[in-house]
DRENDO-1510 file (C-alpha; in Angstrom, 1 decimal, always signed):
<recs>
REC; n; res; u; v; w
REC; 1; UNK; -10.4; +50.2; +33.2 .
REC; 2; UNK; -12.5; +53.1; +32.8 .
REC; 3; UNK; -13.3; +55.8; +35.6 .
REC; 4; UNK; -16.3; +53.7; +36.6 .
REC; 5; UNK; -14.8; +50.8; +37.0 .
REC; 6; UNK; -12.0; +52.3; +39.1 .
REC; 7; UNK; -14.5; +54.0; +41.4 .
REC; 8; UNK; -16.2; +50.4; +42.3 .
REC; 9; UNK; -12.7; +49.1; +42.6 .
REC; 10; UNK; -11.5; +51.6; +45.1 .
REC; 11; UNK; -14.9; +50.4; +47.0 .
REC; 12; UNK; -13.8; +47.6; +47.1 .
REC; 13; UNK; -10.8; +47.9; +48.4 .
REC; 14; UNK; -11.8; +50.2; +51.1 .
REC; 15; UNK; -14.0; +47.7; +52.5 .
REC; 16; UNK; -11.6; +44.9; +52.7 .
REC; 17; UNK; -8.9; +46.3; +54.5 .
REC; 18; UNK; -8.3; +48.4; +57.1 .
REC; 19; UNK; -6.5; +50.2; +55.1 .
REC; 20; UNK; -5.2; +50.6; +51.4 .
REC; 21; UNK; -2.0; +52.2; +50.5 .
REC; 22; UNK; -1.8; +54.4; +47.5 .
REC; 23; UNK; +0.9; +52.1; +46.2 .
REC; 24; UNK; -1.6; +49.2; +46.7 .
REC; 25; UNK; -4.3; +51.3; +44.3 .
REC; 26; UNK; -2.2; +52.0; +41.6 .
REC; 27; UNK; -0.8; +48.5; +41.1 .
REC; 28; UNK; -4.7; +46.9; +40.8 .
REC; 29; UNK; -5.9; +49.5; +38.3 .
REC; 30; UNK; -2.6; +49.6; +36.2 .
REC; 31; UNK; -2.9; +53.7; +36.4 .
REC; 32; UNK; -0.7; +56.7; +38.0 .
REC; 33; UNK; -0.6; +58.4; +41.1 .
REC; 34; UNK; -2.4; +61.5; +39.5 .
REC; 35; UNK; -5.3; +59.1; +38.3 .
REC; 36; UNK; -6.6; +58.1; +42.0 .
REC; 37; UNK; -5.5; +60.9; +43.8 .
REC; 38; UNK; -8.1; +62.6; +41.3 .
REC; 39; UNK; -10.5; +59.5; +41.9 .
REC; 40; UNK; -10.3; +59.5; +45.4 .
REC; 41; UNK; -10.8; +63.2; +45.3 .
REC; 42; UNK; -14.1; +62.9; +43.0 .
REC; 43; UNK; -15.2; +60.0; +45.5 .
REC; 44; UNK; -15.0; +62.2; +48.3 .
REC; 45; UNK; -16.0; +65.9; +46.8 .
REC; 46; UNK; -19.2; +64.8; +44.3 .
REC; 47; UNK; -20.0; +61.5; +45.5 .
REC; 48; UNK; -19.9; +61.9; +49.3 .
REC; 49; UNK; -17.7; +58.8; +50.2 .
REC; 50; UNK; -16.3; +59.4; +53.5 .
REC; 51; UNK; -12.8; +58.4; +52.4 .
REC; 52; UNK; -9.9; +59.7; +54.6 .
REC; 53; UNK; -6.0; +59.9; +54.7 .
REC; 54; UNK; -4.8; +57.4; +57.8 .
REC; 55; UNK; -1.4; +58.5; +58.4 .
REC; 56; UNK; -0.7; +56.0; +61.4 .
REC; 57; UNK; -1.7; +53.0; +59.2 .
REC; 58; UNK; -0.4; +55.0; +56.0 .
REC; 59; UNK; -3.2; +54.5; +53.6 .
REC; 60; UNK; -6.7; +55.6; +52.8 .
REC; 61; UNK; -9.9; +53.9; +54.9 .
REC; 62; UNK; -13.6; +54.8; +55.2 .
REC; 63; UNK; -14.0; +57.0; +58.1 .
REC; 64; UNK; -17.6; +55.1; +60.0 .
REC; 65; UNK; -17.1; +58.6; +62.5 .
REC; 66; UNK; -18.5; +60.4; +59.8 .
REC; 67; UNK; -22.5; +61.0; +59.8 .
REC; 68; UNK; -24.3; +58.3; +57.3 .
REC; 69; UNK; -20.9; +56.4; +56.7 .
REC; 70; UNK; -22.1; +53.2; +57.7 .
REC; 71; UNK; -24.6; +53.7; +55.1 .
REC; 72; UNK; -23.1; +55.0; +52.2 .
REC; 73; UNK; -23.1; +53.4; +49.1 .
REC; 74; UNK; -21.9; +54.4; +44.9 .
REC; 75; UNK; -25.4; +53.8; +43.3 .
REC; 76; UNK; -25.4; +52.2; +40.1 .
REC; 77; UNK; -21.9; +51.9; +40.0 .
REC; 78; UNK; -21.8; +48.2; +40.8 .
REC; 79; UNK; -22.1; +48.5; +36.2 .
REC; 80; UNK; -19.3; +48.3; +34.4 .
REC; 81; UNK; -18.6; +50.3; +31.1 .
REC; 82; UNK; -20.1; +47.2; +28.6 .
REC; 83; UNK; -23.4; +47.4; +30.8 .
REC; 84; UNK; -23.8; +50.8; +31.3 .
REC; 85; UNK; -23.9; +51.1; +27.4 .
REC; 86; UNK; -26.4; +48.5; +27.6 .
REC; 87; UNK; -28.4; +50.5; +29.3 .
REC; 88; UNK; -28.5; +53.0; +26.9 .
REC; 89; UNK; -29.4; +50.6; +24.6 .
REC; 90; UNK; -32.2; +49.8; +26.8 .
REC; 91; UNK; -33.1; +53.3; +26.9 .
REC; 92; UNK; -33.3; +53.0; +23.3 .
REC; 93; UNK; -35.4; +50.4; +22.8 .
REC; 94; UNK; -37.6; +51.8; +25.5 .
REC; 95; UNK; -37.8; +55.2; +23.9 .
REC; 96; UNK; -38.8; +53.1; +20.2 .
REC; 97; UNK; -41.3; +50.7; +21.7 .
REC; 98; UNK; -44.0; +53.3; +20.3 .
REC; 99; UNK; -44.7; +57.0; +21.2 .
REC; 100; UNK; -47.0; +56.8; +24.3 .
REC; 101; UNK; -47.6; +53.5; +24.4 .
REC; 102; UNK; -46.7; +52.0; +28.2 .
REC; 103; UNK; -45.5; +55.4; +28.9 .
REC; 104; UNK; -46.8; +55.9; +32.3 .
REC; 105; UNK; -45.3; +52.5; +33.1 .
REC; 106; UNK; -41.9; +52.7; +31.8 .
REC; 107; UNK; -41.1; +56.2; +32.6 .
REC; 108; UNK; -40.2; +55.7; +36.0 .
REC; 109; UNK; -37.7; +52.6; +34.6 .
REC; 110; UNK; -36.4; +55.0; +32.2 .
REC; 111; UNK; -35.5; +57.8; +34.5 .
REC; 112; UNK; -34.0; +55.1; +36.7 .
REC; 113; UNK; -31.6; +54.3; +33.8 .
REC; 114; UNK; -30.8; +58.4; +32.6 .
REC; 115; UNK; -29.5; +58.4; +36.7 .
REC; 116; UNK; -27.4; +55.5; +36.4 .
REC; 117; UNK; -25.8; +56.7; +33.1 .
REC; 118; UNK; -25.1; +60.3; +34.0 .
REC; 119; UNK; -22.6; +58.3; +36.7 .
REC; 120; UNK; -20.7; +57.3; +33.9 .
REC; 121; UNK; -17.4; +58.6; +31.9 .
REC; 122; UNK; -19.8; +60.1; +30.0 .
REC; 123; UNK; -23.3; +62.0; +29.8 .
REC; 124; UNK; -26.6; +60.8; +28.5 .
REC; 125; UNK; -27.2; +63.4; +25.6 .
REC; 126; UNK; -23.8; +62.1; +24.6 .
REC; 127; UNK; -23.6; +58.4; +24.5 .
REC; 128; UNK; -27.3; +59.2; +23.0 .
REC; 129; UNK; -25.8; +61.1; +20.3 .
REC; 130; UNK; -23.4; +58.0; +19.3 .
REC; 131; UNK; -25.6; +55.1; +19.5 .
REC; 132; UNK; -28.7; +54.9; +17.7 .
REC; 133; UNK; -31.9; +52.4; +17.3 .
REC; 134; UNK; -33.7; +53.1; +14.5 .
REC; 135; UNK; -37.4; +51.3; +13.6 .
REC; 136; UNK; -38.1; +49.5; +10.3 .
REC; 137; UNK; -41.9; +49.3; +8.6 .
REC; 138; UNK; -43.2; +50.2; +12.3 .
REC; 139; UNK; -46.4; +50.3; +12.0 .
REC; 140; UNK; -48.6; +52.4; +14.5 .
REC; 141; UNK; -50.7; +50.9; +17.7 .
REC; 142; UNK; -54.4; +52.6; +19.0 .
REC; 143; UNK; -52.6; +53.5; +22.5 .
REC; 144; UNK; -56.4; +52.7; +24.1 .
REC; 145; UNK; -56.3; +49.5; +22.3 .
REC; 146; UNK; -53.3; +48.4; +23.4 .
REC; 147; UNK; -54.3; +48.9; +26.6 .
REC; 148; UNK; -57.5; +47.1; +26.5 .
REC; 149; UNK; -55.1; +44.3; +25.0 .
REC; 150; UNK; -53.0; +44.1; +28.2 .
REC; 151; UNK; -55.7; +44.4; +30.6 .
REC; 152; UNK; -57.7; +41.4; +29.2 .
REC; 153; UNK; -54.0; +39.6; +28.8 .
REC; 154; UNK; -53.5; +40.2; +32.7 .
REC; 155; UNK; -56.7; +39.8; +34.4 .
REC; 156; UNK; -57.1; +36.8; +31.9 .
REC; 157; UNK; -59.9; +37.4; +30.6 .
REC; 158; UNK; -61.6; +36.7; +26.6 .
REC; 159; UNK; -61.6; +39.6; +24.3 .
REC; 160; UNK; -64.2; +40.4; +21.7 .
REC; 161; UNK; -62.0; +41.7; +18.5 .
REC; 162; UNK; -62.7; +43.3; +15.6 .
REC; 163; UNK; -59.5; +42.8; +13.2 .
REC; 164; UNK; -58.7; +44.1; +10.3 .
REC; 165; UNK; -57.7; +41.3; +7.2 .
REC; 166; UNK; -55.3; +43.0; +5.0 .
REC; 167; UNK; -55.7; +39.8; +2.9 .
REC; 168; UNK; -58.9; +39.6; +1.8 .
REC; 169; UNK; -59.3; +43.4; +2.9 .
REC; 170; UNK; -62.4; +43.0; +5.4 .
REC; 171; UNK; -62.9; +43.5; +8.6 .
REC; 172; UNK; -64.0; +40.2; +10.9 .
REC; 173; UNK; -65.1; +39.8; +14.9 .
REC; 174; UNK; -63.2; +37.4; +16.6 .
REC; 175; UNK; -63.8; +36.3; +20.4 .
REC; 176; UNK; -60.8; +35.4; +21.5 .
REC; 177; UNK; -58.4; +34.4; +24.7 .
REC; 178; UNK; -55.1; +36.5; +24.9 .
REC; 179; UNK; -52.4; +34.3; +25.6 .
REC; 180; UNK; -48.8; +36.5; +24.7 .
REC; 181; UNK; -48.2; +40.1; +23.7 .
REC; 182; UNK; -45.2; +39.6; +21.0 .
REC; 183; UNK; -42.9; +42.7; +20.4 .
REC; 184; UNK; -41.5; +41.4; +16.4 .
REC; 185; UNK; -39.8; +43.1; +14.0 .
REC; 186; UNK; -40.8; +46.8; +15.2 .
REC; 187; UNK; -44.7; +46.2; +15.7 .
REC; 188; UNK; -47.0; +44.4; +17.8 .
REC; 189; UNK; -48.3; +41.2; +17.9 .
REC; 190; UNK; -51.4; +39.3; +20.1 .
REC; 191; UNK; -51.4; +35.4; +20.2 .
REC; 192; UNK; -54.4; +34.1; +21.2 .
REC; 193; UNK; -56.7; +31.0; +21.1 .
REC; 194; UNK; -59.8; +32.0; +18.6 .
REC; 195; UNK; -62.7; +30.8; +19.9 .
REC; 196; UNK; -64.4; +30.4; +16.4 .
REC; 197; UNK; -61.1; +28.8; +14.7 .
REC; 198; UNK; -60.9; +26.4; +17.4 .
REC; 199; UNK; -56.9; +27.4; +17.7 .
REC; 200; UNK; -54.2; +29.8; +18.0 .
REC; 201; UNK; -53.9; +32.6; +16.1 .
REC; 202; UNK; -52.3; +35.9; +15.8 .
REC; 203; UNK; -53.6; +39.2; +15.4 .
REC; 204; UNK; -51.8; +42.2; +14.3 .
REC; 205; UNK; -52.5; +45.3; +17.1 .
REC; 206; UNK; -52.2; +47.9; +14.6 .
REC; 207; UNK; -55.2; +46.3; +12.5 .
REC; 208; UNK; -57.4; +45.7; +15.6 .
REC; 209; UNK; -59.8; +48.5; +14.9 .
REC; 210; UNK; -61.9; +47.4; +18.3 .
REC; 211; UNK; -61.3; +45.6; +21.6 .
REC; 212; UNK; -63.7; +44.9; +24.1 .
REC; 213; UNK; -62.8; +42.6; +27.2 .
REC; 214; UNK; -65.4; +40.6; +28.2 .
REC; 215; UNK; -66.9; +38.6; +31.2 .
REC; 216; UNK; -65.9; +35.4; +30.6 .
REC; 217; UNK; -62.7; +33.6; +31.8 .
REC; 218; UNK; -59.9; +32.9; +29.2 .
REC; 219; UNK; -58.6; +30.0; +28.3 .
REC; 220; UNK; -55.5; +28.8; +29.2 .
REC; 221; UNK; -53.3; +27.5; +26.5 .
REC; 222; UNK; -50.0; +25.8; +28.5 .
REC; 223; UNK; -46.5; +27.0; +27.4 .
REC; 224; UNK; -45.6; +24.0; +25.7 .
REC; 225; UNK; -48.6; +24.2; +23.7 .
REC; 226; UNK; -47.8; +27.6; +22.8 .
REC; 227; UNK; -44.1; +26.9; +22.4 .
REC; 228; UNK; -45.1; +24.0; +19.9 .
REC; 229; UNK; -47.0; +25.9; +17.6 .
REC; 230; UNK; -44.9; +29.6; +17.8 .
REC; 231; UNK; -41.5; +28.5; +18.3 .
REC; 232; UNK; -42.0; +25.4; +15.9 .
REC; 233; UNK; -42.9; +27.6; +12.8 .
REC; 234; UNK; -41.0; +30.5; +10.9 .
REC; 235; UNK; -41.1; +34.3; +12.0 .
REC; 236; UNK; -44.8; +34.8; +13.3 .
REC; 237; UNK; -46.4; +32.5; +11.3 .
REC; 238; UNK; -47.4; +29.4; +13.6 .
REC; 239; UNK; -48.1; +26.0; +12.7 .
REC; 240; UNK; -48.0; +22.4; +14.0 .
REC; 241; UNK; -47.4; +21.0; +10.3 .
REC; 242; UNK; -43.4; +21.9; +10.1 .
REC; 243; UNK; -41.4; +21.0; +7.4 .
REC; 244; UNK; -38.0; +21.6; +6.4 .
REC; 245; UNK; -36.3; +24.1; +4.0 .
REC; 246; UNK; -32.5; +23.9; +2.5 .
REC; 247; UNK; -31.5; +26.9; +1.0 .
REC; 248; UNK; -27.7; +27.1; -0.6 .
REC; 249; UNK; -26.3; +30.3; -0.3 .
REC; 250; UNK; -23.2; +31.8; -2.4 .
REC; 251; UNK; -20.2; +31.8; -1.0 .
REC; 252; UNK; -19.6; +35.5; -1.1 .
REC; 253; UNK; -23.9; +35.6; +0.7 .
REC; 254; UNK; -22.2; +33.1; +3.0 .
REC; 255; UNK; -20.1; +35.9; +4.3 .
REC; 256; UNK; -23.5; +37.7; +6.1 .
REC; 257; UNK; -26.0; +34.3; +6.1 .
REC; 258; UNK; -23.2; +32.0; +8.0 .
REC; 259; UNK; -23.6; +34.5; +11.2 .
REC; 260; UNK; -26.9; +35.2; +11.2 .
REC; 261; UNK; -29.7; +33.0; +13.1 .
REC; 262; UNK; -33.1; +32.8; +11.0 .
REC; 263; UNK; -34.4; +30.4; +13.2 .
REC; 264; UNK; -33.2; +28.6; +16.8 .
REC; 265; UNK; -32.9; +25.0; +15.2 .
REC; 266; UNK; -31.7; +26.1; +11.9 .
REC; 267; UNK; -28.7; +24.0; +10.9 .
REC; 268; UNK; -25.9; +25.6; +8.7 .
REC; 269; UNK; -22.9; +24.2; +7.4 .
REC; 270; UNK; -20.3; +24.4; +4.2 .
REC; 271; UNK; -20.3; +22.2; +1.1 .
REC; 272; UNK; -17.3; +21.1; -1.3 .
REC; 273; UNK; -17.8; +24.3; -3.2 .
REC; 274; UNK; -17.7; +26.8; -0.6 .
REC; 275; UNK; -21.2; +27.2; -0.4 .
REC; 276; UNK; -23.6; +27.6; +2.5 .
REC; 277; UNK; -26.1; +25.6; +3.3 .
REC; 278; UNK; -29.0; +26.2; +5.7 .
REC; 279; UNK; -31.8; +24.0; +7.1 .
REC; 280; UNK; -34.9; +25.9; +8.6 .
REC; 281; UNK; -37.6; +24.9; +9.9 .
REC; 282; UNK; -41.2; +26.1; +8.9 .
REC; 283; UNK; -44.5; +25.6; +8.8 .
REC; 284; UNK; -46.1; +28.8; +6.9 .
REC; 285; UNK; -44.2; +29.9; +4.2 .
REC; 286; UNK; -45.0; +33.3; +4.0 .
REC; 287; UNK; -42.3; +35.1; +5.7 .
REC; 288; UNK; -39.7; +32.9; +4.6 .
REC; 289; UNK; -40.3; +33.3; +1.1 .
REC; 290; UNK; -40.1; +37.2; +1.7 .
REC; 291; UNK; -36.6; +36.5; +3.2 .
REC; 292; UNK; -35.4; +34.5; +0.7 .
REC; 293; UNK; -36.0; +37.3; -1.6 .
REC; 294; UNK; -33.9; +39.9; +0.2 .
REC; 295; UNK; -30.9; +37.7; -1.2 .
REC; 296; UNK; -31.6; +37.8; -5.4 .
REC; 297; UNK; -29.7; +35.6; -6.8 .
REC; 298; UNK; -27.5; +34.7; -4.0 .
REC; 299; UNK; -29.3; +31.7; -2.9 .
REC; 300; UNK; -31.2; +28.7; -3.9 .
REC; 301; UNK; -33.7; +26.8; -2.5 .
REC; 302; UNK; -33.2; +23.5; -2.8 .
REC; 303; UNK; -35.9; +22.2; -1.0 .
REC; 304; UNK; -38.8; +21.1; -0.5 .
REC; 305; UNK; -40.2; +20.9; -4.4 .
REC; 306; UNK; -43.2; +23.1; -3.4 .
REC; 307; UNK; -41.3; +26.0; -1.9 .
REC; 308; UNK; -38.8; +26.2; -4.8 .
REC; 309; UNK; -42.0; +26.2; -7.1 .
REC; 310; UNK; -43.1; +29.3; -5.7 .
REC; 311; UNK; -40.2; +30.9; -4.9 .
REC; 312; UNK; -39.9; +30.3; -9.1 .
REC; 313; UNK; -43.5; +31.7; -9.8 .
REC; 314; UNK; -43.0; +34.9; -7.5 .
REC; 315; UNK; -39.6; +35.9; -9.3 .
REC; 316; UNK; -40.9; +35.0; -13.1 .
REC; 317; UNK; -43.8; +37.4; -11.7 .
REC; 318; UNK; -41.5; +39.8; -10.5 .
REC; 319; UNK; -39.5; +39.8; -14.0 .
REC; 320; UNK; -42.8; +40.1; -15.7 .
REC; 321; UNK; -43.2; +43.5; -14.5 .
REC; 322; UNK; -40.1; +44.6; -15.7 .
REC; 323; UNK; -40.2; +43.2; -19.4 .
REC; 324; UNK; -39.9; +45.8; -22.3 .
REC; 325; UNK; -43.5; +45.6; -24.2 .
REC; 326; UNK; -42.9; +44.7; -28.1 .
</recs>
């Protein structure tokens, strides 16, 4: 039990009984005499508690004489250890969401969580020092952009886009009705319905080079809708059309693979050999093929036909470029 904990637990105790003995204090936190004397003592000297020494009942009590007792309270130290450091971890991730972007937003969350960490065992700087998130491939987000984005998403209203196709390298106007802001894999994502597609599509924020929100009311698209055509397919390529791919993994792949969830209905299990298999739903295979490179020659795919056929083009194409010239 850390020195956070103990503080709440000496709260506790102090507010149901009349009194707590000292004997009482060090037998529920398992520590010495020294240990809450110096507790009680911080309590009391940096934390204001109005904790006192009853000799007629022969413990410690809250004092209610004392001006604001009734009142006091340890803020933010209803957190344990496990969450305080998730906090940081918060902090983190709110720090990496993207320089600027939300800032004036988020700021006052983040100084909320700085307060309640400095209560801990240890300081900010230094839990910051030992636990770090650091962004992959981030690509960067027009802050203005953005914030047209979110504007339109909230007062739900269409958006008149002009996105960026890194595919066939043009740039195309889309009117469109936001439907989700997705935060995946470092960068920034819009789902919307697309007015001239006649479905859902998603737009990568860092290639929106213009966003203009217009008059028009946007159209709703309900969460199962949106749930069936996101959640259905693989990473952020959506789909209705899903089908179903069975990779085999080595068994020394199987190792990392076995933990790791690539999907929330994959299925994964062993076979004679020791290998792993894993079934994954998806309906674009763009993303999954990309993943299924990561692992070389550690895995298989086994099906469907047409996925194993290009997963063979892309590494005979790959090889290609590596073959000595006669």
């Amino acid at each position: 039990m850390d020195r956070t904990e103990r503080f709440h637990k000496i709260d506790q105790l102090l507010r149901e009984r009349r009194s707590t003995p000292l004997a009482v204090m060090m037998e529920e936190m398992e520590v010495s005499r020294a240990t809450v004397k110096r507790d009680i003592e911080y309590m009391r000297d940096r934390l204001g508690a109005p904790i006192v020494w009853d000799a007629s009942l022969r413990g410690y009590r809250y004092d209610h004489s004392q001006p604001g007792a009734d009142s006091f309270s340890l803020p933010g130290l209803w957190f344990n250890a496990s969450e305080i450091y998730a906090l940081l971890t918060m902090d983190q991730l709110l720090s990496n969401l993207q320089p600027g972007l939300l800032g004036p937003h988020l700021e006052p969350l983040r100084r909320r969580v700085h307060a309640l960490l400095e209560q801990g065992d240890h300081g900010r700087e230094e839990l910051a020092g030992r636990i770090r998130i650091a962004p992959v491939a981030r690509r960067e987000v027009d802050e203005p952009i953005f914030e047209t984005l979110a504007s339109a998403l909230l007062q739900r209203r269409r958006l008149n886009l002009h996105h960026y196709n890194r595919a066939s390298d043009k740039v195309v106007e889309r009117q469109v009705s936001p439907q989700r802001l997705l935060y995946y894999r470092d960068n920034w994502y819009l789902d919307a319905w697309c007015h001239l597609r006649k479905g859902l599509r998603s737009f990568g924020v860092d290639a929106i080079r213009q966003a203009q929100i217009l008059e028009q009311q946007a159209r709703e698209v309900p969460e199962k809708d949106l749930d069936a055509v996101y959640r259905a397919g693989y990473g952020i390529f959506a789909g209705r059309e899903v089908q179903k791919a069975v990779l085999r993994f080595s068994p020394q792949a199987a190792r990392w693979v076995a933990s790791e969830t690539w999907h929330g209905a994959q299925k994964g299990y062993y076979d004679e050999q020791g290998f792993y298999i894993l079934e994954i739903p998806y309906s674009v295979d763009t993303e999954l093929i990309m993943d299924i490179l990561r692992h070389g020659p550690q895995v298989e795919v086994l099906k469907p036909p047409q996925l194993r056929e290009k997963l063979r083009e892309q590494l005979s194409l790959a090889l290609a470029q590596y073959q000595e010239e006669e």
